[in-house]
Structures are given as C-alpha cells and as structure tokens.
Backbone as a ProteinNet text record, in pm:
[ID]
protein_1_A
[PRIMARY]
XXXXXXXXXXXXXXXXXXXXXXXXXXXXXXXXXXXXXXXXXXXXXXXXXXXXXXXXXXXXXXXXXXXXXXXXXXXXXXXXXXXXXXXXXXXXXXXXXXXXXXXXXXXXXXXXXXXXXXXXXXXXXXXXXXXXXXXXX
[TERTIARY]
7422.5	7464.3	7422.8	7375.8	7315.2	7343.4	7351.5	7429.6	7335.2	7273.8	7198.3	7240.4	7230.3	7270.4	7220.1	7260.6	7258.7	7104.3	7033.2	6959.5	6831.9	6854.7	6772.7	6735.1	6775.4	6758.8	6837.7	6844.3	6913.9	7032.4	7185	7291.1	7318.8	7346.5	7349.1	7478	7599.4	7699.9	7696	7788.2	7821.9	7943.1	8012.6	8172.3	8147	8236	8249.2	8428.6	8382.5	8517.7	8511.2	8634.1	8728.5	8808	8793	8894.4	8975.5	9084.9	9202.1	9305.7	9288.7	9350.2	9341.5	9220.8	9175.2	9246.7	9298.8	9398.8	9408.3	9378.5	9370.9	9284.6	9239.9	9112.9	9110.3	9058.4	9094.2	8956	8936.9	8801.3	8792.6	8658.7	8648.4	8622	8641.5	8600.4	8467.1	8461.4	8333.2	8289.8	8166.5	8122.5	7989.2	7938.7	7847.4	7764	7619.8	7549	7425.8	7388.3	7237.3	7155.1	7051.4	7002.7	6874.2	6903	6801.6	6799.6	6962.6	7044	7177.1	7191.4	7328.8	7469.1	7453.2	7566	7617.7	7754.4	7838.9	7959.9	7963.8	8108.3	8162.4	8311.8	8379.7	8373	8364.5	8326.2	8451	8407	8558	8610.5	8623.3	8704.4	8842.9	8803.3	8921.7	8946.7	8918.5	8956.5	9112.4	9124	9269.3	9390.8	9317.2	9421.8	9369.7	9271.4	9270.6	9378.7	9327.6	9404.8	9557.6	9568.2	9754.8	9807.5	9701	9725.8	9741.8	9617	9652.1	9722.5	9796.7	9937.1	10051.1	10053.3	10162.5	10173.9	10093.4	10014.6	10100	10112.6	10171.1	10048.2	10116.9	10008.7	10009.5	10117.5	10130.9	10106.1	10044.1	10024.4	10037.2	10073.8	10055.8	9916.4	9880.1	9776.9	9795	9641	9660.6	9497	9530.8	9396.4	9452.5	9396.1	9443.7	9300.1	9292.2	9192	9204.4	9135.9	9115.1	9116.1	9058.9	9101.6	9195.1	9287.9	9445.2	9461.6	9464.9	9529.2	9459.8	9334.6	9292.7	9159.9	9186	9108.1	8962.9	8950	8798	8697.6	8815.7	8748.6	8759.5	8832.7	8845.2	8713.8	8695.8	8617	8475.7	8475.3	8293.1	8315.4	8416.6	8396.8	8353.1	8390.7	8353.5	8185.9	8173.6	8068.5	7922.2	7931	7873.3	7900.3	8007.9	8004.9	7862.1	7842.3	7729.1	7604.7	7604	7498	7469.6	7341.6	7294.8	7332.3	7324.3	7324.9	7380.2	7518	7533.8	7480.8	7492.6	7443.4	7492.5	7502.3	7587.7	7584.5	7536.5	7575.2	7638.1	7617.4	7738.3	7837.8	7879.6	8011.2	8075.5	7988.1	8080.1	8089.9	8039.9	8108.7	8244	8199.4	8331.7	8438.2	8411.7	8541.3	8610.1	8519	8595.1	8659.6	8608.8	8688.1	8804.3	8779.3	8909.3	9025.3	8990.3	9077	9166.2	9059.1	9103.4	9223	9196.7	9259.6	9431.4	9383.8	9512.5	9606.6	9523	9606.1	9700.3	9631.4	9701.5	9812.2	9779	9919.1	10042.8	9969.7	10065	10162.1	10162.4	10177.9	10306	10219.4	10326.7	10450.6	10426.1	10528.4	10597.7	10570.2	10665.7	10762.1	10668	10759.2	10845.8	10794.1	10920.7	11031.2	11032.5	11122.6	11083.2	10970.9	10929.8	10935.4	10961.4	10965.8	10897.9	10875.3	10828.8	10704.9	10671.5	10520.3	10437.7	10543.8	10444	10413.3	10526.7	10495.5	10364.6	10345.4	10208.6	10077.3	10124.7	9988.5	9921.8	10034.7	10026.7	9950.5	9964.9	9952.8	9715.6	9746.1	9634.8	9530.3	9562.5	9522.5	9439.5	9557.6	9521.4	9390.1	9393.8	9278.2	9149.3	9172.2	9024.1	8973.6	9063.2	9016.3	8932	8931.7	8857.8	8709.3	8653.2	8498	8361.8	8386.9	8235.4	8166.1	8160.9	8006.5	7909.8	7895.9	7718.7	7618.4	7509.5	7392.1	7308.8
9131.4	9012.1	8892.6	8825.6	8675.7	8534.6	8413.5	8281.8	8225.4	8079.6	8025.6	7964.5	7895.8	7832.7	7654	7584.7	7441.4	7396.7	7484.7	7489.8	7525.6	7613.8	7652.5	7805	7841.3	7997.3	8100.8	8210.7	8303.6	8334.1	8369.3	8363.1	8518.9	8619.1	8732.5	8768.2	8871.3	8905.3	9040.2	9011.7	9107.4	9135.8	9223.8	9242.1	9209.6	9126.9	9085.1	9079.3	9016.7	9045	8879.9	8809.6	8734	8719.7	8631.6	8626.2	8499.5	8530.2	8452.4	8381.6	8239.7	8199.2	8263.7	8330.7	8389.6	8538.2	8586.2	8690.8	8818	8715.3	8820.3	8876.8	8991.2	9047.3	9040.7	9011	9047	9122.7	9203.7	9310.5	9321	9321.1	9396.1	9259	9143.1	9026.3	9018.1	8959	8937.3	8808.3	8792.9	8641.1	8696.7	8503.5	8556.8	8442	8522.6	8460.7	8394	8334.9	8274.1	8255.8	8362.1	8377	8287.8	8143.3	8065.1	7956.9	7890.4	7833.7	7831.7	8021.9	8050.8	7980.4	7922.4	7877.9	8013.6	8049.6	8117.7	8093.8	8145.4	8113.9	8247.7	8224.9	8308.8	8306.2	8484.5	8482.9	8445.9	8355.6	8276.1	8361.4	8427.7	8526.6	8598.1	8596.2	8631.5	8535.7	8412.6	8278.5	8253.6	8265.3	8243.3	8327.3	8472.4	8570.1	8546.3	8530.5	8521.4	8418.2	8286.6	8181.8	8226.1	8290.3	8283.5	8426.3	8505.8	8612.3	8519.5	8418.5	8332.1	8251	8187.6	8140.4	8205.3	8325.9	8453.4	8453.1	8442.5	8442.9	8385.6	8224.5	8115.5	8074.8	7972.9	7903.1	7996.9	8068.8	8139.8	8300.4	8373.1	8562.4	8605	8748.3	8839.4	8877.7	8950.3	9008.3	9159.1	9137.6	9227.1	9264	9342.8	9410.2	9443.6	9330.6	9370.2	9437.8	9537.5	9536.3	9450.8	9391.3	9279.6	9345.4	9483.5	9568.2	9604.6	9631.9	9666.3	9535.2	9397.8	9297.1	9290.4	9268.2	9256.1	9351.1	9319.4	9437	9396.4	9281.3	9242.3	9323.8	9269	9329.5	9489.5	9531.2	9652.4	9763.9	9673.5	9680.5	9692.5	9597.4	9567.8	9673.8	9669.9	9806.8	9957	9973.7	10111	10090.6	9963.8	9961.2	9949.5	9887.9	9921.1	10024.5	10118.5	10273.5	10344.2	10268.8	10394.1	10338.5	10183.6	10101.1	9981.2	10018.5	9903.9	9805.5	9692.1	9582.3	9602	9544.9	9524.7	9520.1	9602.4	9591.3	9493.8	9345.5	9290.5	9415.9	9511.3	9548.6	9684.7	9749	9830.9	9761.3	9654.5	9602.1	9558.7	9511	9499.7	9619	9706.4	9831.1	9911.4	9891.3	9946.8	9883.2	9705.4	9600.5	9694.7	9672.5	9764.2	9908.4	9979.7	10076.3	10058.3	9978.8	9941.2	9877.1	9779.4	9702.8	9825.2	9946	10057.5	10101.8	10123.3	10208.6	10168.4	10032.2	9938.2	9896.7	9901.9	9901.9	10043.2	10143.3	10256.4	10310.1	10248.3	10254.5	10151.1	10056	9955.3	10034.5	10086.1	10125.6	10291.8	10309.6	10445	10350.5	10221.7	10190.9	10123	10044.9	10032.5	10152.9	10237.6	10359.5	10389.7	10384.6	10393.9	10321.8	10210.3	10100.3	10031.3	10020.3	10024.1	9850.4	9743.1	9575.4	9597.7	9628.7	9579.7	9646.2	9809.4	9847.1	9789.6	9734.1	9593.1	9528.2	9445.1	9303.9	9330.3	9392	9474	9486.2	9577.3	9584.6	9452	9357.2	9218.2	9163.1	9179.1	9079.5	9118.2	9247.2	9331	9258.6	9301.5	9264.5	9146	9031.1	8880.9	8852.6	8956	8952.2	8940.3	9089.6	9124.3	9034.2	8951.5	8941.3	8805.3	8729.2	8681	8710.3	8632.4	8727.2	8617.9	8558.5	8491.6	8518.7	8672.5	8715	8656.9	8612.8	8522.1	8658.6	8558.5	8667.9	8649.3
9753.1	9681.9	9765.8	9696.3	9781.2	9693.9	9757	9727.7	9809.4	9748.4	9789.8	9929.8	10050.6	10142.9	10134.6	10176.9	10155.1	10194.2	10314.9	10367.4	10259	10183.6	10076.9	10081.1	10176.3	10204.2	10124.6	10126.9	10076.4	10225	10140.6	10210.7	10133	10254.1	10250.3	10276.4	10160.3	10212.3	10271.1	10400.5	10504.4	10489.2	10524.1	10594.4	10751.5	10817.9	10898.5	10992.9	11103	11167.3	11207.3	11142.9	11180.9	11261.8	11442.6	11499.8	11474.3	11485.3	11479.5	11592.2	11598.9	11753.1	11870.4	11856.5	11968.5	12037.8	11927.8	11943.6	11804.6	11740.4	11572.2	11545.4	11523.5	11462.9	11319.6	11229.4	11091.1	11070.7	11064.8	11008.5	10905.6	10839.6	10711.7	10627.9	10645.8	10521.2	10519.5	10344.9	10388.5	10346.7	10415.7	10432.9	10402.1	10356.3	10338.1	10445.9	10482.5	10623.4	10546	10630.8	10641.4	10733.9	10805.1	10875.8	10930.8	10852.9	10851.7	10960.4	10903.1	10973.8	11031.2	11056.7	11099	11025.6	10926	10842.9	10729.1	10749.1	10737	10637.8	10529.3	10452	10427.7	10385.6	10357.4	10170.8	10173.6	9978.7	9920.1	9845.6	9773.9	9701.1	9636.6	9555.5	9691.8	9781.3	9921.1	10000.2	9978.8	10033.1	10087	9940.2	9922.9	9941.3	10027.1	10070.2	10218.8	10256.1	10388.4	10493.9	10390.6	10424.1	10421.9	10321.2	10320.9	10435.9	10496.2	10573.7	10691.7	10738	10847.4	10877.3	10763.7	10761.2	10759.6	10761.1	10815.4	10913.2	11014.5	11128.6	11202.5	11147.9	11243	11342.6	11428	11514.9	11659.4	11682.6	11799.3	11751.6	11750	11692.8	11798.8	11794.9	11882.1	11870.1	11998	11971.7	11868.4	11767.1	11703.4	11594.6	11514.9	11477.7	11300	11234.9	11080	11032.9	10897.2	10840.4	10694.4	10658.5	10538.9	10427.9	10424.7	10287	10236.2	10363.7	10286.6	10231.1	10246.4	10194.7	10079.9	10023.9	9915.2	9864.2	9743	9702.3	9613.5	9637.7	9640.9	9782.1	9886.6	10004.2	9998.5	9941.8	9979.4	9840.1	9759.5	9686.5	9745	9793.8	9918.8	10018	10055	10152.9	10098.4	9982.4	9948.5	9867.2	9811.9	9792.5	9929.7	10017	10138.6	10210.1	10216.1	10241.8	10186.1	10054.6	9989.3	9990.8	10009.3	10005	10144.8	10175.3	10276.4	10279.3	10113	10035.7	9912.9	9892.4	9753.4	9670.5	9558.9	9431.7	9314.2	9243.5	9170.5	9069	9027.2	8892.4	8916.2	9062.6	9078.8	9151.8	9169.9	9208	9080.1	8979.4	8864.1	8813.9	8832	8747.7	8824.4	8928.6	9041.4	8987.6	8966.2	8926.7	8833	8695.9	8577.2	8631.9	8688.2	8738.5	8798.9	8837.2	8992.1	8859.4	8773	8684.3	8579.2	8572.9	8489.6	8554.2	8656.4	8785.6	8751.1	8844.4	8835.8	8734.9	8628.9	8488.1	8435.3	8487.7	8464.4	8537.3	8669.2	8773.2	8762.3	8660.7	8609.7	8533.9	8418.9	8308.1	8374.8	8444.7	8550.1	8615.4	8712.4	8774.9	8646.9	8544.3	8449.7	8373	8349.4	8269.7	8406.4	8512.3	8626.3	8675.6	8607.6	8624	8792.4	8815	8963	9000.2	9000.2	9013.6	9098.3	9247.5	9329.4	9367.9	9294.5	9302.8	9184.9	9057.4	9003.9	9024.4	9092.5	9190.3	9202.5	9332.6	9406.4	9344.7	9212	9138.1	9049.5	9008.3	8953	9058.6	9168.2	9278.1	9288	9328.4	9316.2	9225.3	9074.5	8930.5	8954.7	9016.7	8999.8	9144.8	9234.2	9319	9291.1	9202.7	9181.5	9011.9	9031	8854.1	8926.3	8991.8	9065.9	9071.8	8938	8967.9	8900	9000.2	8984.8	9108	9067.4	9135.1	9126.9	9272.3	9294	9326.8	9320.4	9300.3	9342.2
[MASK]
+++++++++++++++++++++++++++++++++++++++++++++++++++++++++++++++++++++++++++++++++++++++++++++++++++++++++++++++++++++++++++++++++++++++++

C-alpha cells in the first residue's frame, strides 16, 4: 500500500516500532515511510488509537513493551496481512476487512444472545476501528 509523500515520491507502509518518552515500545504500527526524504506518518485509520494509548501512558510510563495489534485491529489486520506478504496488497486487505467485519459481526450477535455488555462494548469498540477505511493506494 502506498500514499503519495509531500515530496512527490511514493510513501510506503511498514509496521514499525514506536518509542514512547523514551521508555515505551509500542510495536507493530504502521506508518507509512518515504525513502526519498525520510518523512514518516502514522496510517490514519490508527491515529486515533495510538494517540489515546499514549495518553494512557501519561507524561511519566514505566518502562514497557506494548504490541499495537492487540489495541486495534486495523493494525492487527496489517499484521496478518504482511505475515503472508512482503507488501500489502489494497485488494487483499480489503477483502481480509470484509472478513474481519464478518467475523466481528458474528461474535457480536453471540455476546448479545449472551447478555455479554462488556464483550460488546469491545466488539463495538473493534467494529468502529476497522470501519475506518480510506485505504490509500
């Protein structure tokens, strides 16, 4: 998967490791690079979980070692898709999506017939991750 860079180059996504106040590891996000002019972003679709993981954080952390997939499942999505692939594919990551949305919908539907609030919470929470999808290209 690639996103143009400001520079004009092609911006290549990686999973990468995020340190944090110099103490946090966060592994596993992914960003995407540009090997032109070393300019680096984080893929917006996990923006907004990263940020709110590093505001858990606080300004003082222990030292420590998160992986970025358990928290969201865009990332955790790219991870299994780079398990099988060098380079993302956009049209097997959107098909994984639909899978993954299948997935999640059906475990929905179990923790309701279970009276489950808080493994919905979870899967609501999930749902609203991955629905996040303006896959660049």
């Amino acid at each position: 998967m690639h996103k143009q860079c400001p520079c004009g180059d092609a911006m290549t996504m990686k999973l990468q490791t995020v340190i944090y106040s110099g103490k946090v590891e966060i592994d596993n996000v992914p960003i995407f690079s540009c090997s032109s002019c070393s300019r680096s972003e984080v893929f917006p679709e996990v923006k907004p979980d990263l940020t709110g993981l590093i505001e858990q954080l606080g300004s003082e952390p222990d030292k420590q070692t998160f992986l970025f997939n358990e928290w969201n499942e865009w990332a955790d999505l790219l991870v299994e898709v780079c398990e099988k692939l060098k380079q993302p594919d956009v049209h097997i990551v959107e098909q994984l999506i639909d899978e993954r949305i299948n997935k999640l919908l059906d475990m929905y539907l179990l923790a309701q017939s279970l009276n489950d609030p808080a493994w919905m919470n979870d899967l609501e929470k999930r749902l609203m991750q991955i629905s996040r999808r303006s896959i660049h290209t």
